[in-house]
C-alpha positions as a printed NumPy array, in Angstrom:
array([[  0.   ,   0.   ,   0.   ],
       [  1.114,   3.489,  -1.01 ],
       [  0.167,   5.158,   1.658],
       [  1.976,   3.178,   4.386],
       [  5.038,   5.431,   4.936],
       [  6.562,   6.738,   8.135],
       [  5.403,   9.698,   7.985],
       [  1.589,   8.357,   7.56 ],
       [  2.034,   5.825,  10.666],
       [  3.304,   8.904,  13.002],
       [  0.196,  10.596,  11.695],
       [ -2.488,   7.619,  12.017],
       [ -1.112,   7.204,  15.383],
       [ -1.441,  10.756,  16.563],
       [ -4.85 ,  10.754,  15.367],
       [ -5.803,   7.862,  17.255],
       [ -4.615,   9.084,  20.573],
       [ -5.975,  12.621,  19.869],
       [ -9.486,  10.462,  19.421],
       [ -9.415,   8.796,  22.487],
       [ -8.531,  11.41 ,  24.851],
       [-11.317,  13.816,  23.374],
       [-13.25 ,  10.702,  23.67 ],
       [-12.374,  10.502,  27.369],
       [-13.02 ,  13.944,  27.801],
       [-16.401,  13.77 ,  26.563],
       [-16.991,  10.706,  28.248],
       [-16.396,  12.496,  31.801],
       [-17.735,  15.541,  31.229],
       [-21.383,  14.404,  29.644],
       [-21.532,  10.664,  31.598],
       [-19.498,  11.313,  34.997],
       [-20.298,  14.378,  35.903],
       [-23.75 ,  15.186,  34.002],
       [-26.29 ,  12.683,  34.895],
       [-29.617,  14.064,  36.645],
       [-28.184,  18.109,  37.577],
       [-30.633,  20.733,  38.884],
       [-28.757,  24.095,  38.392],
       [-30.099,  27.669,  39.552],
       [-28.684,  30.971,  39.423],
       [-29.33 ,  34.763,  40.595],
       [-30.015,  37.162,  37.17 ],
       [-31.377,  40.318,  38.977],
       [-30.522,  41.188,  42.083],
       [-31.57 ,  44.988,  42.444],
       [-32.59 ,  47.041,  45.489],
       [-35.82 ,  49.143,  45.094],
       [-35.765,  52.798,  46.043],
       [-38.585,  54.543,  47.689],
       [-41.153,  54.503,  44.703],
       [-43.246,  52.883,  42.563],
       [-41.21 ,  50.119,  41.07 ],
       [-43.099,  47.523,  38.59 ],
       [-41.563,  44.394,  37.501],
       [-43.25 ,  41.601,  35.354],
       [-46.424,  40.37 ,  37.564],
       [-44.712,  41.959,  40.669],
       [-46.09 ,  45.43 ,  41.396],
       [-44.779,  47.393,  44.199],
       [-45.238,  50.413,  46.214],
       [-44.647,  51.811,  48.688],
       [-46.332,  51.409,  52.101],
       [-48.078,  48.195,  50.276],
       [-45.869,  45.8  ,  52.001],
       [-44.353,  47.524,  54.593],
       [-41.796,  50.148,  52.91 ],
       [-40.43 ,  49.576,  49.255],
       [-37.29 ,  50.996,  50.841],
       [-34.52 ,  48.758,  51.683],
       [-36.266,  45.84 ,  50.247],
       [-35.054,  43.863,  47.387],
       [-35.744,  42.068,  44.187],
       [-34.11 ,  38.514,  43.076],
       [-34.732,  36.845,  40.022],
       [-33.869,  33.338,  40.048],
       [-33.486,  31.373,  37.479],
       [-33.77 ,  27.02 ,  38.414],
       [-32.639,  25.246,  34.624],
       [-32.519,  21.297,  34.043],
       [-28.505,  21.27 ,  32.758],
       [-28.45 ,  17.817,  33.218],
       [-28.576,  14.756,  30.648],
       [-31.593,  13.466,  32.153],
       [-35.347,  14.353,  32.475],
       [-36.207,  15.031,  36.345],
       [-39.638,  13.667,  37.245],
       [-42.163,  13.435,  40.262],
       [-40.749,   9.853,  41.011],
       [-37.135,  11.906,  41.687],
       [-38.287,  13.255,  45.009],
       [-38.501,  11.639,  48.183],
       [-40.12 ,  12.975,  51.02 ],
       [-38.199,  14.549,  53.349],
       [-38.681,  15.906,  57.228],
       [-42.709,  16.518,  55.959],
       [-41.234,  18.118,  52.686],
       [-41.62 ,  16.481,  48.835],
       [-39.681,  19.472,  46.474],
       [-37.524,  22.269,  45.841],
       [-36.893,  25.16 ,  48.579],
       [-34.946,  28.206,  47.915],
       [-33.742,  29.808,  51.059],
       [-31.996,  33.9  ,  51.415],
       [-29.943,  34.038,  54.688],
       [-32.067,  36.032,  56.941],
       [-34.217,  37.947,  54.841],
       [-38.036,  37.529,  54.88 ],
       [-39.797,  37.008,  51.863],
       [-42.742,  39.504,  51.123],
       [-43.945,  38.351,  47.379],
       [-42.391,  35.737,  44.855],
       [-44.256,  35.04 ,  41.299],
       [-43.377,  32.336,  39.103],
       [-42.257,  32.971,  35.09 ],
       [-42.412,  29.961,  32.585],
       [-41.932,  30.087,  29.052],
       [-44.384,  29.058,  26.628],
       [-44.783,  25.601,  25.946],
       [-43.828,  24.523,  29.261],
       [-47.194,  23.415,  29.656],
       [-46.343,  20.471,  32.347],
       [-43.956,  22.832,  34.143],
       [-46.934,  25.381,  35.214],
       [-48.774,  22.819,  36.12 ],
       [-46.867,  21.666,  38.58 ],
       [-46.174,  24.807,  40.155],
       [-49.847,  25.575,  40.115],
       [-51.028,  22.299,  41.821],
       [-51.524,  21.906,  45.541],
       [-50.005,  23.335,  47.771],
       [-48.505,  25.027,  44.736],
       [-45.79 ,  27.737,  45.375],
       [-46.002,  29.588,  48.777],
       [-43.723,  31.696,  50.879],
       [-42.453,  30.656,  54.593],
       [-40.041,  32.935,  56.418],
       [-36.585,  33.431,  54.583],
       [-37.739,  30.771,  52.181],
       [-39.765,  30.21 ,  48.816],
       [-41.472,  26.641,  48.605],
       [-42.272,  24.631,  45.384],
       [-43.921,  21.48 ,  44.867],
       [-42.322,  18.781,  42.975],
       [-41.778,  19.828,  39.604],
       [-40.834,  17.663,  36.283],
       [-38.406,  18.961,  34.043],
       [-37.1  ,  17.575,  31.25 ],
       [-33.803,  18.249,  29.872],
       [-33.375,  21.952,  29.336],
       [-36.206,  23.122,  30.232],
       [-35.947,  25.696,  33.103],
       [-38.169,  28.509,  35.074],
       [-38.058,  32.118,  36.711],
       [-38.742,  32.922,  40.24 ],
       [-39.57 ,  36.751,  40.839],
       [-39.209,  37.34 ,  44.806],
       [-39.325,  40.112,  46.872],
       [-37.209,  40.691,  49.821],
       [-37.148,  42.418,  52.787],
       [-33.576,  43.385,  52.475],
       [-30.496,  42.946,  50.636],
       [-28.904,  39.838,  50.246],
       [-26.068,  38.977,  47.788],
       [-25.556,  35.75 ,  45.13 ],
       [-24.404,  33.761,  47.193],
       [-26.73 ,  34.106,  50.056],
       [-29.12 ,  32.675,  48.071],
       [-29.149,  28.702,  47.955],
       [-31.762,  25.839,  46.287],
       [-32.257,  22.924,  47.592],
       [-34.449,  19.8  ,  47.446],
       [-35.815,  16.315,  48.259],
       [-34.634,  14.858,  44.874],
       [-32.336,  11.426,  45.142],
       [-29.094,  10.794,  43.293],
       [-29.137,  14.623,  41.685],
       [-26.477,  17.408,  41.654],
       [-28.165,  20.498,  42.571],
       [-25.673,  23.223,  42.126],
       [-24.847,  26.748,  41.281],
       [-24.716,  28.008,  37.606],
       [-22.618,  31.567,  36.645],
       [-22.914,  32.837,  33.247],
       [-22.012,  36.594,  31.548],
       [-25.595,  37.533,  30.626],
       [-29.136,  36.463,  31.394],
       [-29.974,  33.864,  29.63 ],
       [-27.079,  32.239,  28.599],
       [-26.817,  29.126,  28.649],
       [-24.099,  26.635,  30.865],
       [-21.46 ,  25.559,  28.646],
       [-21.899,  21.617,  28.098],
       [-18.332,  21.137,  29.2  ],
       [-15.969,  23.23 ,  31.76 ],
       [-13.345,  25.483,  29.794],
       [-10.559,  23.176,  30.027],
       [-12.121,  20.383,  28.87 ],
       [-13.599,  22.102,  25.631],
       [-10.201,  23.66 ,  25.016],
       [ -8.446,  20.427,  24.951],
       [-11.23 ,  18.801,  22.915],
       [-11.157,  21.582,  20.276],
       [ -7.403,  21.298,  20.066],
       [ -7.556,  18.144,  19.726],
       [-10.208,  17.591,  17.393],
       [ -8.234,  20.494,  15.114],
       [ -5.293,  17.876,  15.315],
       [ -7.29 ,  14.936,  14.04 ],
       [ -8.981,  16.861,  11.047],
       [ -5.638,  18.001,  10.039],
       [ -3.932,  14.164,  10.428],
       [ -6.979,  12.745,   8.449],
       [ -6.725,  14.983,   5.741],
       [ -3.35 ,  13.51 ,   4.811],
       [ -4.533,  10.578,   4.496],
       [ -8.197,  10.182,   3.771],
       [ -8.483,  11.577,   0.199],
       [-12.054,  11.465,  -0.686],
       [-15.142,  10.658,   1.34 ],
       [-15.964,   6.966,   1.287],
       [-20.61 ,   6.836,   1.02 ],
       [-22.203,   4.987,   3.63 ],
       [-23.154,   1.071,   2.696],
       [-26.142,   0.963,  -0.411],
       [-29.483,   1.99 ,   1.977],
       [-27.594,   3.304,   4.702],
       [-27.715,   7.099,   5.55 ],
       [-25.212,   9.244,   7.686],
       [-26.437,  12.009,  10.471],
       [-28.664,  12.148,  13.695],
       [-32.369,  10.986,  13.753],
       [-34.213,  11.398,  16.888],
       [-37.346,   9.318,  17.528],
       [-39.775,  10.328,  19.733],
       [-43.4  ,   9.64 ,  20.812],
       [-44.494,   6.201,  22.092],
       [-42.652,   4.798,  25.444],
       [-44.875,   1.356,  24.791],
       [-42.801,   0.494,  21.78 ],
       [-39.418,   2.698,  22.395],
       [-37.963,  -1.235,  23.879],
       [-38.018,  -2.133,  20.29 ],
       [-36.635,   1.118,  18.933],
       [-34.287,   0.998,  20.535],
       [-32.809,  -1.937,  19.521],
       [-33.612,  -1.093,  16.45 ],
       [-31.441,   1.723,  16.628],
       [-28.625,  -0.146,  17.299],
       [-28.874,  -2.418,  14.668],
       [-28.695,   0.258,  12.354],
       [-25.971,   1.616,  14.037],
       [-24.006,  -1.311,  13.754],
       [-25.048,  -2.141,   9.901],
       [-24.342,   1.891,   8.988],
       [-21.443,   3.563,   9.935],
       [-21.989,   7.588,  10.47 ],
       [-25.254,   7.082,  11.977],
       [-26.752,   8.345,  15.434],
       [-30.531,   7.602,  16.41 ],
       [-31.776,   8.669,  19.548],
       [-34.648,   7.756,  21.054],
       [-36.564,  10.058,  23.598],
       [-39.803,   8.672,  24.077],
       [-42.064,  10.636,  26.207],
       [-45.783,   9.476,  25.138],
       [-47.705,   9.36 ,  21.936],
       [-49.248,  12.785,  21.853],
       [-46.238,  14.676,  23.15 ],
       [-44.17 ,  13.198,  20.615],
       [-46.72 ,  14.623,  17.889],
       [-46.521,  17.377,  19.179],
       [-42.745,  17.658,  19.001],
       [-42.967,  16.498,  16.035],
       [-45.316,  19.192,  14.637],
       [-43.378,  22.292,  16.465],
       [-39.958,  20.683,  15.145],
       [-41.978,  20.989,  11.305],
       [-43.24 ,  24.504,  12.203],
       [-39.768,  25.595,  13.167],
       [-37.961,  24.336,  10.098],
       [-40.124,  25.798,   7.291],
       [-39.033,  23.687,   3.724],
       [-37.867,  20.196,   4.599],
       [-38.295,  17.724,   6.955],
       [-36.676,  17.766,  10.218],
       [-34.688,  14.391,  11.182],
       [-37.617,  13.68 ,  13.657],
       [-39.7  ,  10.384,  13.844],
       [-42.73 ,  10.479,  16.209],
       [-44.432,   6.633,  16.769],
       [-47.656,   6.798,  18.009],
       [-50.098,   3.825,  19.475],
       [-52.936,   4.442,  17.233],
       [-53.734,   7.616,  14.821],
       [-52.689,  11.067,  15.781],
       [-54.824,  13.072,  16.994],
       [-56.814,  15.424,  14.6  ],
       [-55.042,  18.772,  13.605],
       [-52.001,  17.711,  11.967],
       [-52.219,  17.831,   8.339],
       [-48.755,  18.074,   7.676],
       [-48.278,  14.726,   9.177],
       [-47.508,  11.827,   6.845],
       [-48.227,   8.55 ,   8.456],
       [-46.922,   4.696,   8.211],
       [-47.688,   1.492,   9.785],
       [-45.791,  -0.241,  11.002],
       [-46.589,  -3.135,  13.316],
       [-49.723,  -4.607,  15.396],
       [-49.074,  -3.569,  18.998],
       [-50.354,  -6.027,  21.985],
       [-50.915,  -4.597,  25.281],
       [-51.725,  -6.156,  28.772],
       [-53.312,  -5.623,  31.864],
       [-50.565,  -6.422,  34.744],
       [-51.551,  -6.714,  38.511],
       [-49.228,  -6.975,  41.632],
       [-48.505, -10.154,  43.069],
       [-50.58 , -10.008,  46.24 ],
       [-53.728, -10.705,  44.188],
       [-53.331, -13.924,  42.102],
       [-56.387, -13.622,  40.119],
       [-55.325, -14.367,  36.384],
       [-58.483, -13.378,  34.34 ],
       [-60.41 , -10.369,  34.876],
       [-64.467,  -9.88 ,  32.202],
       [-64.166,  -6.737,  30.617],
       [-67.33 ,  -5.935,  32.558],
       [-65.165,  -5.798,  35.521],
       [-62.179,  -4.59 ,  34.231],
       [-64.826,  -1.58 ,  33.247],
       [-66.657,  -1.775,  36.895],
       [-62.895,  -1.338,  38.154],
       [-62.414,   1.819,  36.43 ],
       [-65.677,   3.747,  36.877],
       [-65.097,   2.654,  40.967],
       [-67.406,   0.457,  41.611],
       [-65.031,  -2.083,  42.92 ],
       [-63.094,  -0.583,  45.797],
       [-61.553,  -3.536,  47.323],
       [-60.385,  -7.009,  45.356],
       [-62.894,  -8.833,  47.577],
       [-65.441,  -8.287,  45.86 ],
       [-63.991, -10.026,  42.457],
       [-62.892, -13.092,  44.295],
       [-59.248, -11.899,  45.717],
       [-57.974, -10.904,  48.949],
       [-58.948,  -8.378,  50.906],
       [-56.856,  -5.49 ,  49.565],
       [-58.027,  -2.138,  48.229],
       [-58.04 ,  -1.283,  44.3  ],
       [-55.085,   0.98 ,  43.132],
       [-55.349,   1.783,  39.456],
       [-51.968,   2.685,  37.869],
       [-52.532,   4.666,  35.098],
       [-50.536,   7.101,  32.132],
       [-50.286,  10.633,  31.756],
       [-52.865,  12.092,  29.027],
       [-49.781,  12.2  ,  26.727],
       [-49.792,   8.116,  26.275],
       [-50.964,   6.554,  23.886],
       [-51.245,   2.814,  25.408],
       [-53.547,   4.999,  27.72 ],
       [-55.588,   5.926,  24.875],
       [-55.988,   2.643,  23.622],
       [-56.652,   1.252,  26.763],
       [-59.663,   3.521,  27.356],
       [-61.111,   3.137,  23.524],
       [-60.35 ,  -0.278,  23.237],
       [-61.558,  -1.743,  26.775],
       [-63.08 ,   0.6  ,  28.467],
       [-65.241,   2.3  ,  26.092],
       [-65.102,   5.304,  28.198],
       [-62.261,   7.943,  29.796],
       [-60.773,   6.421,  33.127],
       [-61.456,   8.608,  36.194],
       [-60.17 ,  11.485,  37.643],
       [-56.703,  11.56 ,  39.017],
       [-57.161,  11.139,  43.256],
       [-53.638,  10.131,  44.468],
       [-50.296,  11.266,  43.246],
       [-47.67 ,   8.854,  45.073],
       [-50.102,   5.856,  44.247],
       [-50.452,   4.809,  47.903],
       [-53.076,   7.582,  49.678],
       [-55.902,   8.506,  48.602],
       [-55.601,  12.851,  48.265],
       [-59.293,  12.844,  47.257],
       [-61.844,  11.808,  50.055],
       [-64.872,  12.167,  47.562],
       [-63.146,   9.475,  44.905],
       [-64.28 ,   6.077,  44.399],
       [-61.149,   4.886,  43.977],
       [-57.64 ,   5.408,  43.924],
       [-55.932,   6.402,  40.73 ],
       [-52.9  ,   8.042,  39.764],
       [-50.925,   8.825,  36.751],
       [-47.5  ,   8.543,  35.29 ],
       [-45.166,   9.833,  33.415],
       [-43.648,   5.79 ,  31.263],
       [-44.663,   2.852,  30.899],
       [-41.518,   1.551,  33.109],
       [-42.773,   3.429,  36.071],
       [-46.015,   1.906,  35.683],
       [-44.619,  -1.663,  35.896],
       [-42.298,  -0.884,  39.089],
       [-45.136,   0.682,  40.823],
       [-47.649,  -1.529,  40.163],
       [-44.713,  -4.59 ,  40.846],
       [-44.258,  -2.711,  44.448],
       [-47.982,  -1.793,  45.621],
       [-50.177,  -4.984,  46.867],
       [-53.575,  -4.474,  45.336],
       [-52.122,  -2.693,  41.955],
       [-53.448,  -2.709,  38.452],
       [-52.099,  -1.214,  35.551],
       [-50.977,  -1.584,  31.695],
       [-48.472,  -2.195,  29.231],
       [-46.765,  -2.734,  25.782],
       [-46.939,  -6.817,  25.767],
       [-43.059,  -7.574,  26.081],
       [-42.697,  -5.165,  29.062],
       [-44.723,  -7.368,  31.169],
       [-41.931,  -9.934,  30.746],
       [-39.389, -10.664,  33.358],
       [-40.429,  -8.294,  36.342],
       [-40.881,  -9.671,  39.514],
       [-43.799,  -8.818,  41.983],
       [-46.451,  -8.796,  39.26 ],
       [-48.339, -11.137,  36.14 ],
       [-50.751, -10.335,  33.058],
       [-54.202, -10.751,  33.367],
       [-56.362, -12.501,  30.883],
       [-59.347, -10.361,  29.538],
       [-62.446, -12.56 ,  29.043],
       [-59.996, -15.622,  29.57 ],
       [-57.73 , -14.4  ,  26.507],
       [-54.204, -13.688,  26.875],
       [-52.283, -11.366,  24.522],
       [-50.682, -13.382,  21.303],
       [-49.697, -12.34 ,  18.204],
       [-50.335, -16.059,  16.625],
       [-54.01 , -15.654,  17.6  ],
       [-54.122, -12.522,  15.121],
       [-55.395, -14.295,  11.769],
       [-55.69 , -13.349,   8.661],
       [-58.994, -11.262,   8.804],
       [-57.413,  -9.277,  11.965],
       [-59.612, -11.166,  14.109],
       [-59.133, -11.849,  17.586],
       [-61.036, -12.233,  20.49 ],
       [-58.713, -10.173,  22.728],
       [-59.183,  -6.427,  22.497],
       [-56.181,  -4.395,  23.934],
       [-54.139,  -4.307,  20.604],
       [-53.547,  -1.075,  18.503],
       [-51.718,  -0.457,  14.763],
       [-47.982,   1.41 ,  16.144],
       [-47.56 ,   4.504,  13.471],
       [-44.505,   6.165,  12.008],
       [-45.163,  10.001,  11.408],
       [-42.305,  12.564,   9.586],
       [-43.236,  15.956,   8.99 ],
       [-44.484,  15.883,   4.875],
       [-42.343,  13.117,   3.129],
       [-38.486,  13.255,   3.953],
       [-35.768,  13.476,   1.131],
       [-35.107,   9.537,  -0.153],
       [-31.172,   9.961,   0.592],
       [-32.086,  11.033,   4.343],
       [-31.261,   9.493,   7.352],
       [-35.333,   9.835,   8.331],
       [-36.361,   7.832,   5.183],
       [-33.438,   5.167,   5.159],
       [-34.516,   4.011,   8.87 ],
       [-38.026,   4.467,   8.471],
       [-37.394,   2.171,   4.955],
       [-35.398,  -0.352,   7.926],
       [-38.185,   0.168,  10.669],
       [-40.906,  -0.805,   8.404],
       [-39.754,  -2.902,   5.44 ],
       [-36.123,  -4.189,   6.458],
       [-34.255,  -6.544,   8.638],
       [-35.509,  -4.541,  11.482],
       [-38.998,  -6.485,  11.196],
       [-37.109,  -9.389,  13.123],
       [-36.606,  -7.177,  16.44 ],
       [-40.103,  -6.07 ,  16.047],
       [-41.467,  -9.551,  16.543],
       [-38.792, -10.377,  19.316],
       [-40.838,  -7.897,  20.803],
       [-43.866,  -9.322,  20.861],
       [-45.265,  -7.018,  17.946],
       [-46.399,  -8.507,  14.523],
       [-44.717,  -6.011,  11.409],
       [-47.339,  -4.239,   9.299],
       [-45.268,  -5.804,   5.981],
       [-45.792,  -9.587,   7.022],
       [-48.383, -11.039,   4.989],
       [-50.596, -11.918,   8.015],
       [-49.605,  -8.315,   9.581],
       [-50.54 ,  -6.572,   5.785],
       [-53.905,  -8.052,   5.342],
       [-54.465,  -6.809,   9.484],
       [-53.023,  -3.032,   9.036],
       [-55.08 ,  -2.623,   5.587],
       [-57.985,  -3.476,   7.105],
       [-57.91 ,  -0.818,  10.328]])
């Protein structure tokens, strides 16, 4: 080989080790030290002088709350820098206390309003739900709040003196989770991904490996015939991101240059991304692929659709009741409350806790049009175990993936919930239930799509309009739907829209 000269070697060698130190780097600075991180940091921090002074929601004046003089205003700003969502089953309850607490030395706080940005729907919410945000001595109190990655919110408070940065400290209830100060040189900047040293050494380094690969790669090799290079994310349903996942790696592996990640958060929300991700880009079609359990919802034009596989679903119930078929008459009686305690359906004598998804899911969706013919009831308990609703006929409570479902229900004694058929698989502390004596099987789908069991949906693919062929979006949508990757689908449990028994069962829905 020409190529293989002295000089070459030196260089192929440098290049390596230049890889696998920025490698390391990366490695420490995104895996190590940025798992679940809860940052917060002071952007105002102003004293008010004796007059009017107006800011946002926050009116004051003086003589309203005591005297405007000598008090002071702190905005706070409490971000989600981490690589992972935070979510309600993060916190733990603590002396009487389940959230986030900000506390400023000795200063008493006289007002605080809270600021979220648009589209951080969840995020209000949260902070609007009882007890809500409230006010107690030198500190502000929040409830538990969900934030996913990057998302963030403003806290407008009003002091009764001055206090400086780093008077000012956040706390919480949340396990395994660095909660720590942020700095940055104007408001809204964001933290840097990785410390200055380590993004100093990774650009040098990264400038030493282009330059070594330039004398020696002379012309761009293209990715294996139906591969595609770039980043796809896939969103939507968490009932069949299992599968996705290993799909993704299998394409991966097969095509070199590819990244898929999958951040499943529920069927609607991952529509919905899907849609503002479209909005946003204008021409084109962003490298987005939402999967939904069942049809999006109406309102999406721009949405192109594909099937791809016959989803199975199951009822799963703790342990402590070993009843293995439940009528759809009382799976239904269950879930308007008319059943409070198993008792009455032949079990032991433990009360009825219904385990249920957020409105975002779509197994939820299915569940209720497929089974229950009807919405499930109201939301009464949010940690699953007390009831926060005396006036509810049961309790229910709701969350955020289908693997919190599962360990919840696989803790509780007297638990029912749902799930994507292969979840149900392996978990200790909990089995399926039959419905009207059927289990779920894909072999009992025949050719007509008939089958007596009814918890079973058609899993859709949705881009925004129809990609570009030679994109990344269209090459794995081509392997999720049509290639090899129809051989993971039915190791989990699903049955592929482009089988012949699966194509005569999607065509028909």
């Amino acid at each position: 080989m020409e190529w293989i000269t002295a000089e070459n070697v030196i260089a192929v060698v440098s290049a390596l080790l230049g890889v696998l130190v920025s490698a390391g780097v990366v490695l420490y600075e995104r895996f190590v030290q940025r798992g679940r991180r809860l940052g917060y940091r002071v952007q105002l921090n102003t004293p008010l002088r004796d007059r009017d002074e107006n800011a946002g929601d926050l009116t004051v004046r003086s003589g309203e709350i005591g005297s405007a003089d000598g008090s002071t205003l702190v905005l706070l700003r409490i971000e989600n820098d981490g690589l992972r969502d935070i979510s309600h089953g993060d916190y733990e309850r603590s002396e009487g206390f389940e959230g986030l607490r900000v506390t400023f030395d000795d200063r008493t706080v006289q007002a605080v309003v809270a600021t979220i940005p648009r589209g951080f729907g969840r995020v209000k919410r949260n902070l609007e739900a009882d007890p809500g945000l409230r006010r107690e001595g030198s500190a502000v109190l929040m409830p538990k709040v969900f934030l996913a990655r990057k998302q963030y919110f403003k806290l407008l408070v009003l002091l009764s003196g001055a206090v400086s940065a780093d008077e000012v400290e956040l706390t919480g209830t949340l396990r395994e989770t660095d909660v720590h100060r942020n700095h940055s040189r104007s408001v809204d900047d964001r933290t840097p991904t990785f410390s200055p040293a380590a993004r100093n050494i990774t650009l040098v380094l990264a400038a030493c490996v282009l330059v070594l690969a330039t004398l020696i790669v002379r012309h761009d090799t293209p990715p294996p015939i139906g591969c595609a290079r770039g980043t796809l994310t896939v969103t939507g349903s968490t009932a069949f991101a299992p599968a996705v996942r290993d799909l993704a790696k299998e394409y991966e592996k097969d095509c070199e240059g590819a990244t898929i990640l999958v951040d499943a958060h529920g069927s609607t929300a991952g529509i919905r991304e899907l849609a503002e991700d479209g909005a946003r880009a204008g021409k084109g079609s962003p490298p987005v692929v939402a999967l939904s359990d069942g049809r999006k919802p109406a309102g999406y034009p721009q949405l192109r659709e594909n099937m791809v596989a016959v989803s199975l679903f199951a009822l799963v119930l703790n342990d402590a009741v070993p009843l293995k078929n439940l009528s759809r008459d009382a799976v239904r009686r269950l879930y308007r409350g008319d059943v409070a305690n198993w008792q009455e359906l032949g079990g032991p004598d433990l009360p009825v806790r219904l385990v249920s998804r957020d409105a975002d899911s779509g197994t939820r969706e299915v569940f209720q049009r497929r089974v229950l013919g009807r919405n499930e009831p109201a939301n009464s308990s949010r940690d699953c175990e007390h009831l926060d609703d005396p006036e509810a006929r049961v309790l229910r409570c709701e969350l955020d993936s289908t693997e919190q479902v599962l360990s919840t229900v696989a803790r509780l004694p007297g638990a029912l919930g749902y799930t994507e058929l292969r979840s149900g698989t392996g978990l200790k502390g909990l089995h399926r239930v039959a419905i009207d004596g059927r289990m779920p099987h894909a072999d009992e789908l025949d050719e007509t799509g008939d089958s007596p069991y009814p918890y079973r949906e058609i899993e859709y693919a949705y881009t925004w309009g129809r990609p570009r062929a030679d994109s990344l979006t269209s090459s794995f949508l081509s392997y999720l739907v049509r290639g090899s990757g129809q051989d993971v689908i039915r190791a989990h449990g699903h049955l592929p829209c482009q089988t012949p028994r699966g194509l005569k069962i999607c065509d028909e829905v």
